[in-house]
N, C-alpha and C positions, 0 to 999 in steps of 0.2 A: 435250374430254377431262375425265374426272372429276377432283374435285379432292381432295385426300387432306388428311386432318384430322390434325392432332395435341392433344395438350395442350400441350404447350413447343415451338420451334423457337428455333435457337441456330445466328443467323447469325455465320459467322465467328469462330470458335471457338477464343480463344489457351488458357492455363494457367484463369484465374478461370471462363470459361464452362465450360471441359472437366470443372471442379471440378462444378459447378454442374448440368450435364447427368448427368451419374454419380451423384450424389447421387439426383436426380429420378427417373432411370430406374431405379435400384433403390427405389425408394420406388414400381414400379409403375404412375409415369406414361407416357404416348404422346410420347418424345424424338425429334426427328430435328434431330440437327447437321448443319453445314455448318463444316467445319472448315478453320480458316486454314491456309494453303499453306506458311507459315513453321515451319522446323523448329526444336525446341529446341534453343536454345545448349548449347553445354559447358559449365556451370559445375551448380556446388552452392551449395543454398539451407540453412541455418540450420532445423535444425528447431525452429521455435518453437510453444507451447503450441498454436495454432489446427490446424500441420500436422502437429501429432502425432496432434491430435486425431482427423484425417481419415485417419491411416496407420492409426489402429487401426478405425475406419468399416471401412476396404477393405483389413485383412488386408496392410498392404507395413510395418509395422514393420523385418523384417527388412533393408529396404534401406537402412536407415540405416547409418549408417558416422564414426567419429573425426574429429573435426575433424582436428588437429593443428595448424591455424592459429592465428596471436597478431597481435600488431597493438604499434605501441610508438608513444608519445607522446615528440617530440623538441623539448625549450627549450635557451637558450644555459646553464643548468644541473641542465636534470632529463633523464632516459631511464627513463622507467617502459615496460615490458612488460606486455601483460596477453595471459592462456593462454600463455605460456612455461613454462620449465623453472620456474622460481621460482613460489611462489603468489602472487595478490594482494596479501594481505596483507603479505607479505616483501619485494615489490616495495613497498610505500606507507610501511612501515614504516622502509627504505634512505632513500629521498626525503624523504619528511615522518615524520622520527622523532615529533614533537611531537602530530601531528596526526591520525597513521594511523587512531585507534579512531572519528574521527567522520566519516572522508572514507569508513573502510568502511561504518558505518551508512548515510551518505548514496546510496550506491553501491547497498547491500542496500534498500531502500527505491524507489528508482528501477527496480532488477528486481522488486521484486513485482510494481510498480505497473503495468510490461511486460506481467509476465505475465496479471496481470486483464485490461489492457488488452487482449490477443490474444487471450484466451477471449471478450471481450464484444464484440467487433468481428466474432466471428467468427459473432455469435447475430443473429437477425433482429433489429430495432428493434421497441420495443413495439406500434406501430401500421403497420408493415412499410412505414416509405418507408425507401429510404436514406440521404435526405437526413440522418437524425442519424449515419453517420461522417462528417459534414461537422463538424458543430458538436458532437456527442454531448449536443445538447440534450433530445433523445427517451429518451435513457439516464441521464436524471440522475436518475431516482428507481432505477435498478438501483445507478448510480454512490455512491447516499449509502450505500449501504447497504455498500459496498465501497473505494470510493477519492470522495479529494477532488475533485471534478467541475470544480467554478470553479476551484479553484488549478492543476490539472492545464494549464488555458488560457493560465497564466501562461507568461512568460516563463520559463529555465532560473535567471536572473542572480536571478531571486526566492528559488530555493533556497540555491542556492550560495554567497549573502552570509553562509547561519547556521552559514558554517563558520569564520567570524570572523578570519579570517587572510589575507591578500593571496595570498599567493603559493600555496598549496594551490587557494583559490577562481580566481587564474587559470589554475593549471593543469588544473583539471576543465573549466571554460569551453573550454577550449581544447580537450581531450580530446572532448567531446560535440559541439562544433564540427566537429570534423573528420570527426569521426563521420560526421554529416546533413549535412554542406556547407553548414550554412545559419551566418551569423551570433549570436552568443549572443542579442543585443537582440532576434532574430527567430525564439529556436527555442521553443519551448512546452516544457513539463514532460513533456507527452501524447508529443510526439515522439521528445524524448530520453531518455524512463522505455522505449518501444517498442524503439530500436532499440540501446538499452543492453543490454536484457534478449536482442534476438536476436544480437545481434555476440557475446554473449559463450556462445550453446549450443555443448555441448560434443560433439553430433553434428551431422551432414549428411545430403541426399540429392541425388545429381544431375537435375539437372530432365530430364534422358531418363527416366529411372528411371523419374521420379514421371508421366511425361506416358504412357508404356511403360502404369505401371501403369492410369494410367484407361482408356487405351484398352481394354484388358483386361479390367476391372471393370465399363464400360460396354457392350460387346458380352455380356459375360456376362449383364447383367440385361435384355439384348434391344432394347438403345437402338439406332438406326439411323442412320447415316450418308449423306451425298452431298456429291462435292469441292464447294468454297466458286466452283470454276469455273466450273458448272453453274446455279449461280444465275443469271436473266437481268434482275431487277427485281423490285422490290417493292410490294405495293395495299395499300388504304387507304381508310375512310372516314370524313372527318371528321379527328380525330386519333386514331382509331385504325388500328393497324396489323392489318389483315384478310387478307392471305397473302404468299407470296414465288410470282413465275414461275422455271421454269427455261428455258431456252435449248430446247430439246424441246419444249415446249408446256405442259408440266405444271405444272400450278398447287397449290401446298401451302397450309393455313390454318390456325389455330392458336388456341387460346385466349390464350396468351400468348407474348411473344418477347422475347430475349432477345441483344443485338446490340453485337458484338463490333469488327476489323475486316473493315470489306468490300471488297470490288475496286473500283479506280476508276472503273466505270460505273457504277455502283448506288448511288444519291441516298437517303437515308432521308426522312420528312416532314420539311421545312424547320423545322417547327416542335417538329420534337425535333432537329433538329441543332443548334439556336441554343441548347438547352439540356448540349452537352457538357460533357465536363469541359475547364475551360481548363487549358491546358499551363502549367503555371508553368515560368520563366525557366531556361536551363542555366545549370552555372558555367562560371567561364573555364576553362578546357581544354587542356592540353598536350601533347604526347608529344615523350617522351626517347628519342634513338634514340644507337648507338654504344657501349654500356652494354656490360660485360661480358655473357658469355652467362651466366653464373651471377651470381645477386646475391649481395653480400657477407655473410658468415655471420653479421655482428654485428648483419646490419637485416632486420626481419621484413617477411614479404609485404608489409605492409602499413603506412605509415610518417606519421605526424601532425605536421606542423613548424608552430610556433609563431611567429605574426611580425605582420608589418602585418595582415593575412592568414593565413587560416590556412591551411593547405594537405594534403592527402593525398596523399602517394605508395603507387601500386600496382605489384606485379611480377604480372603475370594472365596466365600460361604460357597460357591456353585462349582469351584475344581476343588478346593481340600475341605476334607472333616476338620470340624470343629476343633480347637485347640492346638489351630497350623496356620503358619503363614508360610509365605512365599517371600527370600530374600534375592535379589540380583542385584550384579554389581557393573556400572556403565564400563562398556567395552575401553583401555585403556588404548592409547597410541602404539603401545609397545607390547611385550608378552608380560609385563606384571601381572600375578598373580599374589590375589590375597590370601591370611592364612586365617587359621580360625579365629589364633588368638586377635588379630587384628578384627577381624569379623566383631567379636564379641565384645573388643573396646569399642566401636564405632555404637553399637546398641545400649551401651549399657547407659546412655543420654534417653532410651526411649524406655528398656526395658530393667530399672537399673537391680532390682530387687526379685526376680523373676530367675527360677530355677526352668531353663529349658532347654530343650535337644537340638543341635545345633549337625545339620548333615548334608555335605554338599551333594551334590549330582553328578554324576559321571558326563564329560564333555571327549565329544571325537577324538583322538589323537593327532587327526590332520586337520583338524580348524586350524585358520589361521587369519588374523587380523589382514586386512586391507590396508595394507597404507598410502597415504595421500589421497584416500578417494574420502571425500563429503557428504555428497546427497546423488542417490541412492545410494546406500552400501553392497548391493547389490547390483546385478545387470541383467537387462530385459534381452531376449532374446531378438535376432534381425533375421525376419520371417525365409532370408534366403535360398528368393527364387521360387518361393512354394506359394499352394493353398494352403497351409496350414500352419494356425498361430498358437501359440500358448500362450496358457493366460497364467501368471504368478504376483497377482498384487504385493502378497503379504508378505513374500521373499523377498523385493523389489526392495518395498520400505518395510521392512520388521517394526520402527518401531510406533508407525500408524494400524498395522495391524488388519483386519478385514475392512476396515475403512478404509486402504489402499485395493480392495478387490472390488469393492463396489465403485469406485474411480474407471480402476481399469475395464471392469466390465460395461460398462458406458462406454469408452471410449473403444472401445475392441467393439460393441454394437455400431458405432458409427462408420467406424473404418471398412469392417465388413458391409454395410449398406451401401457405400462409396464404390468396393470391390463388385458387388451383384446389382447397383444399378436399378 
C-alpha cells in the first residue's frame, strides 16, 4: 500500500498539539492528527497574555467571558480577598495599613513579569530546542533586555524579604504558596510572577470552547484528521522517527512528529522515552465530603489557609458533587507529611462548626520531592538527534496547569516552522 506523506504528524493530540497543529496547518503546512480520545473537561482557563494571543491568531476573542472568581488567603489574623467585591488595594490597605503602598508594588511587578513571562514562553527559543523552558537559559539574551533572567530563578523568599516586615512578608509567602502548591524555599520568582499574573485575569474561556474552536479553525485551513485508535505502531530508523502504521495497513511518514499521548500499545523509540518529561511529585490530597450543598457566602471558591502547611481549599462545582471540596497541601522541602488531625486543626478557622468527611487520596509510593530544583519542577525533554518532540506543558509547570500547554504548544509551533522551513 502506498504510504502518504505529510509535513507534521501529531500523534495523540491533547489541548498543546491541537494548539500546535492549527497554527501549522493554517501556515499551509501537510497536518494530519491523530487525536486523543479524551474529552475536554468542564472547566475554564484564565486568559493569559499567550492565550489571548492565540484567540486573536484564530478570531474566538469573542468566547471569552468574566471571571467573577476571587480566591482569599486565611491566617489566625488576616482574611485578604483578592477579585472580590473590594479592590486590592483596599483589601491590603484593611490588613497591612502600614505596608500596603510596597506589597502593591511588589504584587505589580510580579504581574509584569507574568506577563513577559507568558509572551516569551510562548515564542520559539532562539535556536528552536525546547529545552530553554526548562531553564530559560536559551532566552537570557531576550530576558536582559526585559526581565531579570538569574534573579527570576531565585527563590520567592529572595523578594519578599525587601518588604521588611514579618508579618506582610509571611503572608505573601503564604499567599504564592498556596497559589503553586509548592513550598516558598522551593518556589522560583519565574513560577510565582507566572501564575500571580494568571490567577489574577479578569476573563476566562472554557476549554470546550477553546478545543471546539481549533477543531474548527483547523479543518477550515484543510488540516486532516484520523482516531488516535487507528494508529497500529510506529517506524523508525535510527533515532529518527520515519512514519506511523495504521491497523488497515496504511502506512503514513512525515518530516516531522509531534507526540502527545498514545494508546497503550504503541511504544515510541526507547531512546526518546527515556528522554520524557518527569512527572514531578503530587501533593497530599484530600476530599471533603458531607459539606453543605452551597458553600458558605463568606468563603470564596477558592480558600488559602496558613499553618504548618499551607493548604488550598477548592469548591469545583465541575470535577466534584455537590457537598465536596478538594483540600491540597503545598509540596513541602522535605517528606513531611501531614496528619488528619492536623488537617482538621488547620480548617476549623474556615469550617469551625461543620460535621464533615475528611479522606485523603492515595499517592504513588515512588514519588518523590525534588530537591533544590525551583522553576520548573519538572523537565522538558531534549529532542535528541530526532524529528520528534513531545509536548508536556502541564508536567513541566503543574502548578500553571493547561495554561502551560497552550505556552508550549505555541512555542513547539514555531520551532517546528523553523525546523520545515
Amino acid at each position: 500500500m502506498a504510504t502518504e506523506h505529510y509535513n507534521l504528524i501529531v500523534l495523540g493530540a491533547n489541548i498543546g498539539e491541537q494548539i500546535c497543529a492549527t497554527l501549522l496547518a493554517r501556515q499551509g503546512y501537510r497536518v494530519l492528527s491523530l487525536p486523543s480520545a479524551i474529552q475536554p473537561a468542564a472547566q475554564s482557563l484564565p486568559c493569559c497574555p499567550a492565550l489571548n494571543k492565540l484567540l486573536k491568531t484564530l478570531e474566538g476573542e469573542h468566547l471569552l467571558i468574566d471571571s467573577g472568581e476571587s480566591l482569599q488567603l486565611v491566617t489566625n489574623d488576616i482574611r485578604l480577598q483578592v477579585g472580590g467585591l473590594l479592590p486590592l488595594e483596599n483589601e491590603l490597605l484593611r490588613e497591612f495599613p502600614k505596608h500596603h503602598p510596597s506589597i502593591l508594588a511588589l504584587l505589580a511587578r510580579l504581574d509584569e513579569w507574568g506577563r513577559k513571562l507568558s509572551l516569551l514562553l510562548a515564542s520559539p527559543a532562539p535556536d528552536a530546542s525546547l529545552i530553554a523552558f526548562r531553564l530559560l537559559t536559551l532566552y537570557r539574551r531576550q530576558l536582559a533586555q526585559k526581565l531579570p533572567a538569574r534573579r527570576l530563578q531565585q527563590p520567592i523568599l529572595k523578594l519578599t524579604t525587601t518588604l521588611g516586615s514579618h508579618k506582610p512578608q509571611e503572608a505573601l509567602n503564604q499567599l504564592l504558596s498556596g497559589l503553586c502548591l509548592v513550598a516558598p524555599k522551593r518556589l522560583s520568582i519565574a513560577e510565582a510572577a507566572l501564575k500571580w499574573h494568571i490567577t489574577t485575569r479578569p476573563q476566562t474561556i472554557s476549554l470546550s470552547d477553546l478545543s471546539q474552536l481549533l477543531t474548527e479553525r483547523y479543518a477550515a485551513a484543510g488540516g486532516q484528521h484520523i482516531p488516535l485508535d487507528e494508529l497500529s505502531g510506529m517506524e523508525r530508523a535510527g533515532k529518527r522517527q520515519t512514519g506511523a502504521s495504521l491497523k488497515n495497513g496504511k502506512v503514513l511518514s512525515a518530516d516531522q512528529f509531534l507526540i502527545g499521548s498514545l494508546p497503550e500499545h504503541v511504544e515510541p523509540y526507547p531512546a526518546l522515552t527515556s528522554t520524557l518529561a518527569k512527572v514531578p511529585g503530587k501533593p497530599q490530597t484530600w476530599t471533603l465530603s458531607n459539606l453543605p450543598r452551597q458553600r458558605l457566602s463568606i468563603l470564596s471558591r477558592q480558600v488559602i489557609l496558613a499553618g504548618e502547611q499551607t493548604l488550598r481549599l477548592t469548591w469545583d462545582q465541575n470535577k466534584l458533587t455537590p457537598g465536596q471540596a478538594l483540600l491540597e497541601a503545598a509540596q513541602p522541602p522535605d517528606q513531611t507529611q501531614l496528619t488528619t488531625d492536623m488537617v482538621r486543626e488547620q480548617l476549623s478557622s474556615v469550617l469551625p462548626f461543620i460535621d464533615y468527611e475528611l479522606t485523603e487520596s492515595a499517592r504513588p509510593q515512588n514519588e518523590k520531592v525534588m530537591p533544590k530544583c525551583f522553576w520548573p519542577r519538572g523537565s522538558l525533554p531534549n529532542p535528541v538527534a530526532s524529528n520528534a518532540i513531545f509536548c508536556h506543558g502541564s508536567q513541566l509547570l503543574p502548578s500553571i496547569g493547561l495554561n502551560a500547554d497552550i505556552m508550549l504548544g505555541q512555542a513547539v509551533a514555531g520551532c517546528l516552522q523553523k525546523r520545515m522551513g
